[in-house]
PyMOL commands that place a pseudoatom at each C-alpha (Angstrom):
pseudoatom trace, name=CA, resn=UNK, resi=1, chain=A, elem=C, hetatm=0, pos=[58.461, 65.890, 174.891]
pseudoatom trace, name=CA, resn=UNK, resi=2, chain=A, elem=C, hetatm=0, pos=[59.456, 68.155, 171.900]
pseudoatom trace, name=CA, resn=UNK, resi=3, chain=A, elem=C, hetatm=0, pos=[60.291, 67.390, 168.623]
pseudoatom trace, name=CA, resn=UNK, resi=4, chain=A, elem=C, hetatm=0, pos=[64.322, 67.738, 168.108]
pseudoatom trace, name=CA, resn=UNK, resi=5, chain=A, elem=C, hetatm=0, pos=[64.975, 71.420, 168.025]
pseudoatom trace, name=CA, resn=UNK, resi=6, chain=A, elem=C, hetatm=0, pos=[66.880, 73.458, 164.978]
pseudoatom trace, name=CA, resn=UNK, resi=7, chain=A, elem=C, hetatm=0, pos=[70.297, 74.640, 165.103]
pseudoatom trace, name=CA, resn=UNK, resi=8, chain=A, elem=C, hetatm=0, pos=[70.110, 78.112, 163.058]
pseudoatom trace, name=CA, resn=UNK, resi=9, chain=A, elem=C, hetatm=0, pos=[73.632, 78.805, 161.914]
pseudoatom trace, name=CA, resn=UNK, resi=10, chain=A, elem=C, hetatm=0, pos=[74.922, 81.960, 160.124]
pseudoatom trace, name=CA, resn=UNK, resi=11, chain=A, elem=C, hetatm=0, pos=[78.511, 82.497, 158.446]
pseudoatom trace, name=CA, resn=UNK, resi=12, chain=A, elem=C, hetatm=0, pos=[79.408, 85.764, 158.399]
pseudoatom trace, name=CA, resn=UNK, resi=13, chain=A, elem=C, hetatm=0, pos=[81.044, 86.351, 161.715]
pseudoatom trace, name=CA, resn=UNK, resi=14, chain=A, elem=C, hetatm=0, pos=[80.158, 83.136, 162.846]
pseudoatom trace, name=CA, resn=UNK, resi=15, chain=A, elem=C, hetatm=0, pos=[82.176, 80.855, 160.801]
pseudoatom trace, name=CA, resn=UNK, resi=16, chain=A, elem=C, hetatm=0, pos=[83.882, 83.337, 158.331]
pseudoatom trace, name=CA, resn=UNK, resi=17, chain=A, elem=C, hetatm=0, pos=[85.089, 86.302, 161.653]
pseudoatom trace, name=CA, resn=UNK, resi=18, chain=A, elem=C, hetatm=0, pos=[85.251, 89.380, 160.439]
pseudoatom trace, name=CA, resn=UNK, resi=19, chain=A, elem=C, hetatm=0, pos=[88.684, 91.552, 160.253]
pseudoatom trace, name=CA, resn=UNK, resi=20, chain=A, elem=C, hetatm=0, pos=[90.159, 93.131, 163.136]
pseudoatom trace, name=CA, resn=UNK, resi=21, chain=A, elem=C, hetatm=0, pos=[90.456, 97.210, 162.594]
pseudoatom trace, name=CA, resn=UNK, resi=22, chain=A, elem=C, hetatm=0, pos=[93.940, 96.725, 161.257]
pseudoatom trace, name=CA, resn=UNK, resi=23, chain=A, elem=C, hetatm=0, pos=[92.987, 94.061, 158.620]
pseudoatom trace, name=CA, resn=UNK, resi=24, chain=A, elem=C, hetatm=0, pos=[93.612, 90.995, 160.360]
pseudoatom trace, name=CA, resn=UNK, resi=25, chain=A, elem=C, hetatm=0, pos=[92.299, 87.363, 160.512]
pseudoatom trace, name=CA, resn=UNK, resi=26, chain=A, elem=C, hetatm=0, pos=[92.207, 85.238, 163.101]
pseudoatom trace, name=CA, resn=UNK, resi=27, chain=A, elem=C, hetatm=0, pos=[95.453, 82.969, 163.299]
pseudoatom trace, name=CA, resn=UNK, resi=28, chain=A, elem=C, hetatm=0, pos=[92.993, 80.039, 163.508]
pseudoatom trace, name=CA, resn=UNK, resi=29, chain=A, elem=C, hetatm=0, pos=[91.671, 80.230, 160.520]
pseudoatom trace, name=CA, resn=UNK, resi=30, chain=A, elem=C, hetatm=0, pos=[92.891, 79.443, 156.414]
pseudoatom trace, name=CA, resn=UNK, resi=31, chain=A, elem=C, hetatm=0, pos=[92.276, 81.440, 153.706]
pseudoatom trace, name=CA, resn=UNK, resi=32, chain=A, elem=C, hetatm=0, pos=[90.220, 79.574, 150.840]
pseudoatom trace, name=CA, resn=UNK, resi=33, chain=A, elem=C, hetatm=0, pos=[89.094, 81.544, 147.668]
pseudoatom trace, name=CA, resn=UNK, resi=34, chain=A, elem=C, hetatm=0, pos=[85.253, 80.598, 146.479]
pseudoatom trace, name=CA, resn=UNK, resi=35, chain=A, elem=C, hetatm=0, pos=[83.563, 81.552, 143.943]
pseudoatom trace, name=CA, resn=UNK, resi=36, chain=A, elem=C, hetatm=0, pos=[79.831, 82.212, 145.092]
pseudoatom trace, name=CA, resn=UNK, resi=37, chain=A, elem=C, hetatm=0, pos=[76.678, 81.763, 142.624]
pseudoatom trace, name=CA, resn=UNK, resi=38, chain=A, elem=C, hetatm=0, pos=[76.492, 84.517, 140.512]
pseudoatom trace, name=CA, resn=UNK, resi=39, chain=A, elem=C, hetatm=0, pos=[79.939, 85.236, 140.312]
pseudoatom trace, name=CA, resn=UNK, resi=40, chain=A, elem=C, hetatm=0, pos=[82.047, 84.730, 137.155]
pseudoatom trace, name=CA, resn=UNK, resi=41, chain=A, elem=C, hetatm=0, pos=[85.043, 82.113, 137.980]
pseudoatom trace, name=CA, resn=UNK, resi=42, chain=A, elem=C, hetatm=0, pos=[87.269, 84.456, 137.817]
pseudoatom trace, name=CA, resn=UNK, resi=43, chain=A, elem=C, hetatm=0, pos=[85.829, 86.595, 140.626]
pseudoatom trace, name=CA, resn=UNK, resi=44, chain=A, elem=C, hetatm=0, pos=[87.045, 84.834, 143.699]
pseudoatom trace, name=CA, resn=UNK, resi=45, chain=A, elem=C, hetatm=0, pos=[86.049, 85.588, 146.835]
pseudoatom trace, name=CA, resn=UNK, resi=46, chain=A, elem=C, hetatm=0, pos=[89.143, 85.461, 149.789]
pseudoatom trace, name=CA, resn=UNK, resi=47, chain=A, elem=C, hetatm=0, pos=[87.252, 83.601, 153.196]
pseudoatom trace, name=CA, resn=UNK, resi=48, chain=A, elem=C, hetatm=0, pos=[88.695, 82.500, 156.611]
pseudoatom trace, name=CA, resn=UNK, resi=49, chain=A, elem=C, hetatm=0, pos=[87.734, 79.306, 157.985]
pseudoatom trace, name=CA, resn=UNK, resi=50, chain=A, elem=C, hetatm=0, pos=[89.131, 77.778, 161.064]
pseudoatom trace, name=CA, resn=UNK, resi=51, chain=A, elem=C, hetatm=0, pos=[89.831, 73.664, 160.705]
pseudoatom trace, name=CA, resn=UNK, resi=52, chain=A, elem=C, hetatm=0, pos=[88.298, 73.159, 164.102]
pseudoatom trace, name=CA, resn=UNK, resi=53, chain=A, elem=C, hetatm=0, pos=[85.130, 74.584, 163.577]
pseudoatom trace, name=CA, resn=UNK, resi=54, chain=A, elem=C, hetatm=0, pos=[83.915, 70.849, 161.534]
pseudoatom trace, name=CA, resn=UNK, resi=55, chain=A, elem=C, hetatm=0, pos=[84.555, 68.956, 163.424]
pseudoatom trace, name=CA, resn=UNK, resi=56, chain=A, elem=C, hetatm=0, pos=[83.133, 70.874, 166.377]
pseudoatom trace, name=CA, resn=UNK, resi=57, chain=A, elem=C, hetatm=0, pos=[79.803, 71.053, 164.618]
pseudoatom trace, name=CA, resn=UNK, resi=58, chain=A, elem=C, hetatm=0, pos=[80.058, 66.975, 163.480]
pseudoatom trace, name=CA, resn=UNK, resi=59, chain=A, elem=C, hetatm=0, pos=[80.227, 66.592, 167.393]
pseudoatom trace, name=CA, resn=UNK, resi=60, chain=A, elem=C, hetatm=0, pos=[76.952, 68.542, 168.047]
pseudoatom trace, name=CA, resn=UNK, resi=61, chain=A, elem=C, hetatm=0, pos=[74.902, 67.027, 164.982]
pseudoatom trace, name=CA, resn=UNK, resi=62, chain=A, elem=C, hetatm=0, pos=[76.106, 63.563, 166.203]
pseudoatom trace, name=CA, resn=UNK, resi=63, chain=A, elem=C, hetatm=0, pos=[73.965, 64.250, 169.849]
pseudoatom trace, name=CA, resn=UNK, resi=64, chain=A, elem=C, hetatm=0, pos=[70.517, 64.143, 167.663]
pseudoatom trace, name=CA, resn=UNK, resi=65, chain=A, elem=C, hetatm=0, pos=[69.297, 66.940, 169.604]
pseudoatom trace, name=CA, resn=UNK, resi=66, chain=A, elem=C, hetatm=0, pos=[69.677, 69.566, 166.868]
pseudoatom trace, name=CA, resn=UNK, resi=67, chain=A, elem=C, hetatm=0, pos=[68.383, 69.453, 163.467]
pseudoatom trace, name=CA, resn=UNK, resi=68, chain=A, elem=C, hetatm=0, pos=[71.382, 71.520, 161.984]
pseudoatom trace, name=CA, resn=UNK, resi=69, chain=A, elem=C, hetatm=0, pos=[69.882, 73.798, 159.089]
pseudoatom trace, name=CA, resn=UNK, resi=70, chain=A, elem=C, hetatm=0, pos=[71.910, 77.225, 157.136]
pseudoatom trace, name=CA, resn=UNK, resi=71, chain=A, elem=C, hetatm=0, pos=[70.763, 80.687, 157.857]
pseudoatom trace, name=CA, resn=UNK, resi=72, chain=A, elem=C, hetatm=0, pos=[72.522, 82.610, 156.215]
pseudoatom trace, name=CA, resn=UNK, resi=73, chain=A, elem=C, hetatm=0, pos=[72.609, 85.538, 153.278]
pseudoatom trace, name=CA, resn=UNK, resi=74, chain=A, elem=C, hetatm=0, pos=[74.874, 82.806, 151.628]
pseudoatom trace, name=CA, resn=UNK, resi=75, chain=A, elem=C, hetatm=0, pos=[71.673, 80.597, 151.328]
pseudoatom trace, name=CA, resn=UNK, resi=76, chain=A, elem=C, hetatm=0, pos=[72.830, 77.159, 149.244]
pseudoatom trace, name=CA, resn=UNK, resi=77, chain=A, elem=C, hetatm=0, pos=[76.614, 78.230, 148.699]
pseudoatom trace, name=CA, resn=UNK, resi=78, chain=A, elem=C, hetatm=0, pos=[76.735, 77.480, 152.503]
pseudoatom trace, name=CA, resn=UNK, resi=79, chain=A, elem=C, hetatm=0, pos=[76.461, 74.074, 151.575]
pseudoatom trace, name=CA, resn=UNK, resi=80, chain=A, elem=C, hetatm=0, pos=[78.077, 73.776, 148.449]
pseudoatom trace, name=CA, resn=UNK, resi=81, chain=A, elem=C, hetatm=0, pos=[80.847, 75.657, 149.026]
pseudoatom trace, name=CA, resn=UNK, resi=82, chain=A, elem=C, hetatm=0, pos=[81.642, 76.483, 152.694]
pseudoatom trace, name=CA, resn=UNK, resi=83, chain=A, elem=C, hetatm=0, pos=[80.541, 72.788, 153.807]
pseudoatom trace, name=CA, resn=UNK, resi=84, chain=A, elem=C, hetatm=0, pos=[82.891, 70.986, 152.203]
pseudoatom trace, name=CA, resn=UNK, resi=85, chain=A, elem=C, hetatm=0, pos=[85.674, 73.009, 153.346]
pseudoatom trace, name=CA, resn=UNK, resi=86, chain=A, elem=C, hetatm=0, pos=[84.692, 72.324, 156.825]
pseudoatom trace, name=CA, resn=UNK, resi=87, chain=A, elem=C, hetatm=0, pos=[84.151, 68.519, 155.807]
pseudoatom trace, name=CA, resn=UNK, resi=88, chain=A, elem=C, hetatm=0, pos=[80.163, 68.625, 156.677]
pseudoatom trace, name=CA, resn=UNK, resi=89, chain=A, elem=C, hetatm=0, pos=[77.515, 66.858, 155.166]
pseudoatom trace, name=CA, resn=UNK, resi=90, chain=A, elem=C, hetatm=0, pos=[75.144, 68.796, 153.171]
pseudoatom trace, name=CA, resn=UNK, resi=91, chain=A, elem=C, hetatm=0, pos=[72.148, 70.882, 155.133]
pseudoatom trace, name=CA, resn=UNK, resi=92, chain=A, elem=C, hetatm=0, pos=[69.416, 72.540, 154.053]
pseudoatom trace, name=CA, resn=UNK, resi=93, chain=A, elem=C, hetatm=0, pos=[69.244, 76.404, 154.491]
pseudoatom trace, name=CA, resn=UNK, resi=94, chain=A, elem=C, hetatm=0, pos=[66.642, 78.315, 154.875]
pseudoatom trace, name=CA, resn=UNK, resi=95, chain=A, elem=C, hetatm=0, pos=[65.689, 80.259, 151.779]
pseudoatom trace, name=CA, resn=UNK, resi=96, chain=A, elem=C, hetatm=0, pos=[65.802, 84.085, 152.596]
pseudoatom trace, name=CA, resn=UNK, resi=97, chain=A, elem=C, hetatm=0, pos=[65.103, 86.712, 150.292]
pseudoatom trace, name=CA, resn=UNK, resi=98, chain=A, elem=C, hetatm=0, pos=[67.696, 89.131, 149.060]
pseudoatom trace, name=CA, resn=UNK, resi=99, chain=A, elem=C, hetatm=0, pos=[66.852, 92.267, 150.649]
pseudoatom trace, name=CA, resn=UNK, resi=100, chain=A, elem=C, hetatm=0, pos=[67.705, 95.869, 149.402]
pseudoatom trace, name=CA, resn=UNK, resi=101, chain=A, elem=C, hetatm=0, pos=[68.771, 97.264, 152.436]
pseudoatom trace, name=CA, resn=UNK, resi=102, chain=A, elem=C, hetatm=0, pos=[71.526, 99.501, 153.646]
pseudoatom trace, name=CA, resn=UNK, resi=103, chain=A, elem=C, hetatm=0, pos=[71.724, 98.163, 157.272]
pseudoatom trace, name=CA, resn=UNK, resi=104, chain=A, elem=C, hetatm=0, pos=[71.342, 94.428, 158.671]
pseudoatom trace, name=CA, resn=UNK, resi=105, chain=A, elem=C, hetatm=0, pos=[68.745, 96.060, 161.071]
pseudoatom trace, name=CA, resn=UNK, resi=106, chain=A, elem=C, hetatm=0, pos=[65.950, 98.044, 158.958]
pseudoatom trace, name=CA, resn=UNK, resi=107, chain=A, elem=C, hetatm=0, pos=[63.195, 97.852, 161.687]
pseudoatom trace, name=CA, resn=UNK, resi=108, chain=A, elem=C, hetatm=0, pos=[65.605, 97.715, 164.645]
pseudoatom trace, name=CA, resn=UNK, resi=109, chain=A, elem=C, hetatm=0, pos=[66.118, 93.830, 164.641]
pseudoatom trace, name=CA, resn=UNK, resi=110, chain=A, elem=C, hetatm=0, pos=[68.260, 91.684, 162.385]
pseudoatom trace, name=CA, resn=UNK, resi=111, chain=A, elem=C, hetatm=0, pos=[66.058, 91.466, 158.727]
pseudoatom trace, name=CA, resn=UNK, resi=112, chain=A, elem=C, hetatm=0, pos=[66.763, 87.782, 158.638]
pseudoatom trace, name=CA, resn=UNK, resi=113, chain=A, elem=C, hetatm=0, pos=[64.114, 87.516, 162.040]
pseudoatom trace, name=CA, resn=UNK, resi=114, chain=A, elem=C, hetatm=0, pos=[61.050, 87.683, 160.245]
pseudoatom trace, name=CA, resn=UNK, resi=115, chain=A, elem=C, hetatm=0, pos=[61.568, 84.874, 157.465]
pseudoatom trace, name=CA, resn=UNK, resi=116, chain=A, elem=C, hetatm=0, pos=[62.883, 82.948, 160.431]
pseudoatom trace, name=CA, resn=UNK, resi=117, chain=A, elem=C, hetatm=0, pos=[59.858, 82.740, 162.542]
pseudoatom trace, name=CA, resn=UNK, resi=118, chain=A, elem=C, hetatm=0, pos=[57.903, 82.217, 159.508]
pseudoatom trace, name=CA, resn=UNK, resi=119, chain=A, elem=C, hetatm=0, pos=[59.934, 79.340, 158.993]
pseudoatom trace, name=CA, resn=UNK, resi=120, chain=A, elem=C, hetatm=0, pos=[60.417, 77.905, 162.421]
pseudoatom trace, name=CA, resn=UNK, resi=121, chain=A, elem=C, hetatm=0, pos=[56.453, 78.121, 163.105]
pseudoatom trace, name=CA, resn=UNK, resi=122, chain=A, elem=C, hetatm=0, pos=[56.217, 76.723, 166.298]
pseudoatom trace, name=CA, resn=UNK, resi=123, chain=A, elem=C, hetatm=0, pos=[59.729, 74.490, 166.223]
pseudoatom trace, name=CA, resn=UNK, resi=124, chain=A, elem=C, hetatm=0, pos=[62.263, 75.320, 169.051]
pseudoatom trace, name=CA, resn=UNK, resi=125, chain=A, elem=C, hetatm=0, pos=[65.129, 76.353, 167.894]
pseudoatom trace, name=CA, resn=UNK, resi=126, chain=A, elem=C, hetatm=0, pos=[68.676, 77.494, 168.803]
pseudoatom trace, name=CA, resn=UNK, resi=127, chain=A, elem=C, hetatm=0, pos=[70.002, 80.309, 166.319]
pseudoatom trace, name=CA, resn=UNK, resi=128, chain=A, elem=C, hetatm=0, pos=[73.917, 81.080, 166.066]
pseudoatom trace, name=CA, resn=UNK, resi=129, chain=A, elem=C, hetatm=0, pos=[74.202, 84.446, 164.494]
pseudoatom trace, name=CA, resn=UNK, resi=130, chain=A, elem=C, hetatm=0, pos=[76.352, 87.654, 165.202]
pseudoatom trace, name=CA, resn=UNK, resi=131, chain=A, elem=C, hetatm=0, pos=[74.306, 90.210, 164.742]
pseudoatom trace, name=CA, resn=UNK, resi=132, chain=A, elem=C, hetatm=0, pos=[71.081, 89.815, 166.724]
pseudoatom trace, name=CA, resn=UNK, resi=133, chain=A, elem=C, hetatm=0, pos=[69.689, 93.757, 168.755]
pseudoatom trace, name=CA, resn=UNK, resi=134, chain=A, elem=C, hetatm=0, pos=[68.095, 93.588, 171.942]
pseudoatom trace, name=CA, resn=UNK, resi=135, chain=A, elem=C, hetatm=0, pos=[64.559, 93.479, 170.255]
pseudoatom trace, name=CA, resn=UNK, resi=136, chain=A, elem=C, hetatm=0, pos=[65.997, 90.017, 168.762]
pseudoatom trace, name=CA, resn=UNK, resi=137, chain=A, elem=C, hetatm=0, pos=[66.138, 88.714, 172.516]
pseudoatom trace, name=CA, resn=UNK, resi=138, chain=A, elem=C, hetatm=0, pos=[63.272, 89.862, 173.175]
pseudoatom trace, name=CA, resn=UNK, resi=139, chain=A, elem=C, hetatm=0, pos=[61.401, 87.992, 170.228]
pseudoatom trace, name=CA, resn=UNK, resi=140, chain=A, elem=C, hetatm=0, pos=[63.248, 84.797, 171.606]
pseudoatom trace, name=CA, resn=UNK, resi=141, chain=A, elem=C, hetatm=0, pos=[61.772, 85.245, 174.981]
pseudoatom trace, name=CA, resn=UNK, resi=142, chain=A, elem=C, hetatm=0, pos=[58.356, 85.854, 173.665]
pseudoatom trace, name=CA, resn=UNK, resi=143, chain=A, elem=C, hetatm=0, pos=[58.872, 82.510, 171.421]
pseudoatom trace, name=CA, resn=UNK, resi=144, chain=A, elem=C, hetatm=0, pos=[60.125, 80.842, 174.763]
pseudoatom trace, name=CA, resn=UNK, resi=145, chain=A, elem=C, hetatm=0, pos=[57.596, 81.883, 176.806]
pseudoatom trace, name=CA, resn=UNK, resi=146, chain=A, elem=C, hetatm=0, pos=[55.171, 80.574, 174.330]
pseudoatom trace, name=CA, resn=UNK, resi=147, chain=A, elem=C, hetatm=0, pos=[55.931, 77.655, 174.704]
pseudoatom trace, name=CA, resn=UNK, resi=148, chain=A, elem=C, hetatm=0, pos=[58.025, 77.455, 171.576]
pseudoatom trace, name=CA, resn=UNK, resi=149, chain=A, elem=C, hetatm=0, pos=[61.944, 77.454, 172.749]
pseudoatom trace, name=CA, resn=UNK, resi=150, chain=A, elem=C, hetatm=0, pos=[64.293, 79.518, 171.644]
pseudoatom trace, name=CA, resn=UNK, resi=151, chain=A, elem=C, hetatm=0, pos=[68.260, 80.462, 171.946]
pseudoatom trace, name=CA, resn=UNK, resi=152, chain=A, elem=C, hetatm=0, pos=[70.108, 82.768, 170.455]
pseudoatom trace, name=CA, resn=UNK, resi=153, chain=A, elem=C, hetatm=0, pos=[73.646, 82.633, 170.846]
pseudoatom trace, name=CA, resn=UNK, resi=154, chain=A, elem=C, hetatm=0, pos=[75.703, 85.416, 169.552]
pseudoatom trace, name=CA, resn=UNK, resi=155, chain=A, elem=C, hetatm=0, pos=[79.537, 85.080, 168.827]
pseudoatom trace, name=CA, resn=UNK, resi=156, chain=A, elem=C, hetatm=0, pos=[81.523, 88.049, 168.319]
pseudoatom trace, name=CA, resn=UNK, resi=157, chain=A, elem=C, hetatm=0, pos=[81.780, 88.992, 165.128]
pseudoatom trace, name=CA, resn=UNK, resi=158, chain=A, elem=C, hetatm=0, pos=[85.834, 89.175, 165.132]
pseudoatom trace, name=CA, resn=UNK, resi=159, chain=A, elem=C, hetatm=0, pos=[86.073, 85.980, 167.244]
pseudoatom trace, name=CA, resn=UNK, resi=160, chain=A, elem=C, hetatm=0, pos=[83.114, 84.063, 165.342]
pseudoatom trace, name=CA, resn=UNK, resi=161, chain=A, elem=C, hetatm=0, pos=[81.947, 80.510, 166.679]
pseudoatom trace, name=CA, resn=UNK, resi=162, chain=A, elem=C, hetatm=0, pos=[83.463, 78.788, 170.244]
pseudoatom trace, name=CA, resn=UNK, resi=163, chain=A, elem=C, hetatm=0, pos=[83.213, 75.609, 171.634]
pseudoatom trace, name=CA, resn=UNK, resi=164, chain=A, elem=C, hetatm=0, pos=[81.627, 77.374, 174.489]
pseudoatom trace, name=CA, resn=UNK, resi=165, chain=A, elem=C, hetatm=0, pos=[78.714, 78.468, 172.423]
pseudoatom trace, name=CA, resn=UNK, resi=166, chain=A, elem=C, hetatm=0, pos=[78.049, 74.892, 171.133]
pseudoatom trace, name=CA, resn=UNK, resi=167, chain=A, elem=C, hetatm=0, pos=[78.363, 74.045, 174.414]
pseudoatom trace, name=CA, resn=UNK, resi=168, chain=A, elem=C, hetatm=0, pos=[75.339, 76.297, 175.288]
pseudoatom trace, name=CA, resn=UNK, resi=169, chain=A, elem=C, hetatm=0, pos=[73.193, 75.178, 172.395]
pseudoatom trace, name=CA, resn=UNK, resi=170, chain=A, elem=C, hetatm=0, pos=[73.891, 71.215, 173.808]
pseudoatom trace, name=CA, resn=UNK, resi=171, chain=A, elem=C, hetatm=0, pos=[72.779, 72.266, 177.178]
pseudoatom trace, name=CA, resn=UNK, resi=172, chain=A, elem=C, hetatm=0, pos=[70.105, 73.757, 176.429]
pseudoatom trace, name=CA, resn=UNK, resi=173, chain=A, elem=C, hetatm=0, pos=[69.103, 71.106, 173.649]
pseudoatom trace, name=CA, resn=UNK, resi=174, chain=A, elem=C, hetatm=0, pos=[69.353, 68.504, 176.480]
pseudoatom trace, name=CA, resn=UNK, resi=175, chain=A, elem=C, hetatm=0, pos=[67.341, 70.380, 178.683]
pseudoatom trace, name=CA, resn=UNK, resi=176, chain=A, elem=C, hetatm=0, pos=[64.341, 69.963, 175.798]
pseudoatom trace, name=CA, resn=UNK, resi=177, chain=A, elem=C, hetatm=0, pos=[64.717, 66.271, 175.464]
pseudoatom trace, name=CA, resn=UNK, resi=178, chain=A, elem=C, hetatm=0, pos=[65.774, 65.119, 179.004]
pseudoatom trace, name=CA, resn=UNK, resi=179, chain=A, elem=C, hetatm=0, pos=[69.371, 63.805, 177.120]
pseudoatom trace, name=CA, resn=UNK, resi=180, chain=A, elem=C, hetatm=0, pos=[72.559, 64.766, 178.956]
pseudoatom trace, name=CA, resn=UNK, resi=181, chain=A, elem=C, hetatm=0, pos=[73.705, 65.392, 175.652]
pseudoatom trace, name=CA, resn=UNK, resi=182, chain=A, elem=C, hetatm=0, pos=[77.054, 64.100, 174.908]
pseudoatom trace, name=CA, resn=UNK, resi=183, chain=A, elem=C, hetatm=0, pos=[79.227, 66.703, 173.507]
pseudoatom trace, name=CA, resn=UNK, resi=184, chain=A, elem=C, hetatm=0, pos=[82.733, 66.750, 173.233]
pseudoatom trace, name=CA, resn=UNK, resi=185, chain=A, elem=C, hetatm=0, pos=[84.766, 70.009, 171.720]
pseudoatom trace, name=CA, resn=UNK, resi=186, chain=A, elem=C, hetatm=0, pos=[87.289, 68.838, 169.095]
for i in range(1, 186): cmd.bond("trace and resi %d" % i, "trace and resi %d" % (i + 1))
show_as sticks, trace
zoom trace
């Protein structure tokens, strides 16, 4: 049996959807003004976070299948500040660097991919992120058929995070373990 597998999750366009062409949020989601690290308190920064999308996550963490961790360019303002909006406890994040690059996809796959398997080593894992290229699946089916499990479940950036997708990373969680892997979208 495996060891309880990581749930990767990203922000941007996951929980914080991006605009529409036309400027628009999603009417499921608040607006909340943060001020990230870095930033002077007077230098808010408008974000749109949909109520639903804590407890949603509080349902999957409460399975025990997934150890839920941040991946995210927002590194530990993901769990000071976007966290407690949501009402979640506080998670570690994985520590990426802060790259100087002009696209999210220097070599062809998403620049987060490379800390990330550094980090996982040989841990299954389930990664929520928007932005993954087709070399990004293919990495996750080399991991898989390495014997080290991998998911990657990719929301739409405009959309961000569904209950369908956790429902994916539950099933396939459960399938690890042998659990049925209670979930219930809020």
């Amino acid at each position: 049996m495996l060891s309880t597998a990581y749930l990767l999750l990203d922000v941007d366009g996951v929980l914080i959807p991006f605009p529409t062409a036309d400027g628009t949020e999603p009417s499921t989601h608040h607006r909340h003004d943060v001020v990230p690290s870095g930033h002077s308190s007077d230098s808010t920064v408008p974000i749109w976070l949909s109520p639903a999308h804590g407890p949603m996550l509080m349902n999957v963490f409460r399975t025990g299948l997934v150890a839920p961790v941040w991946c995210t360019s927002w590194r530990q303002d993901a769990t000071t500040l976007l966290g407690p909006l949501l009402d979640l406890p506080a998670l570690p994040h994985v520590d990426l660097p802060r790259p100087q690059i002009t696209t999210s996809h220097p070599n062809g796959y998403l620049w987060k991919r490379d800390h990330v398997d550094a980090w996982l080593g040989d841990a299954p894992a389930a990664w929520i992120d928007d932005d993954f290229t087709d070399l990004d699946h293919d990495w996750a089916a080399r991991r898989t058929a390495d014997g080290r499990p991998t998911l990657l479940v990719q929301p739409e950036p405009h959309t961000g995070l569904l209950a369908e997708h956790l429902l994916s990373v539950v099933g396939w969680a459960a399938g690890l373990s042998g659990d049925r892997g209670e979930y219930v979208a809020a």
